[in-house]
Residue, then its C-alpha position, 0 to 999 in steps of 0.5 A: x299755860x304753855x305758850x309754846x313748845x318747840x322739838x326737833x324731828x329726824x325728817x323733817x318733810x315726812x313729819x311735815x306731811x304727819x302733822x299737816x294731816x293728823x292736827x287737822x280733826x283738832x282746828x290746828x293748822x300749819x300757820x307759818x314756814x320759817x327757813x330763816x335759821x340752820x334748818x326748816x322749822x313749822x309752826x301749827x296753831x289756830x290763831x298763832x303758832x303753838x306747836x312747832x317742830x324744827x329740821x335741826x337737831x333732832x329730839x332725843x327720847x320721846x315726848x308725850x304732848x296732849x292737844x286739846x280736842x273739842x269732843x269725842x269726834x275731833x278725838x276719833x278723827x284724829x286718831x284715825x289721821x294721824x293712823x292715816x298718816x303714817x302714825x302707830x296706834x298708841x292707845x284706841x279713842x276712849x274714856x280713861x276714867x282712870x284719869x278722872x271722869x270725863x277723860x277721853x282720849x286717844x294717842x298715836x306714835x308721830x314718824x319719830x316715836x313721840x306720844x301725841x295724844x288728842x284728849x276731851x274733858x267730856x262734862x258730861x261724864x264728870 
């Protein structure tokens, strides 16, 4: 539904380096550079760029984006990633039945303090 999201980050080569690694595990990848505006930008996708953050004007407050995984062990991978990067554990890998049945999860603090969470709709749970 959301064709893409854009926020800014206080430094930009140590989020780079965060997201290059912790997207990995979810088949997203670092798609295209642009430098042609006031600061560095980053888009990462699969086919095209989703997810993009920016060198200027850094977003106050923290966000909280979900990032489709496609199973449990993209979920786990990413979450150990993102920890290997740099990032804080903000919620372990697992089913949070609380959402609904079949939600499994797991969240990390980026360089910047923002929630990104990895999450599979497991089928079989619901």
């Amino acid at each position: 539904m959301i064709d893409h999201i854009t926020f800014g980050v206080s430094d930009f080569e140590r989020s780079t380096s965060f997201y290059d690694r912790a997207l990995r595990p979810l088949g997203i990848k670092r798609l295209f550079d642009d430098n042609s505006g006031p600061g560095k930008a980053t888009g990462y996708g699969d086919v095209r760029p989703r997810f993009w953050i920016a060198e200027h004007d850094p977003t106050h407050g923290k966000l909280h984006i979900a990032l489709t995984a496609g199973s449990r062990d993209e979920v786990d991978i990413f979450h150990a990633e993102a920890l290997a990067a740099g990032g804080a554990d903000n919620g372990k890998p697992g089913y949070r039945p609380h959402y609904h049945p079949g939600y499994y999860g797991a969240f990390v603090r980026d360089p910047d303090g923002h929630n990104i969470e990895a999450v599979f709709h497991d089928p079989s749970k619901t």
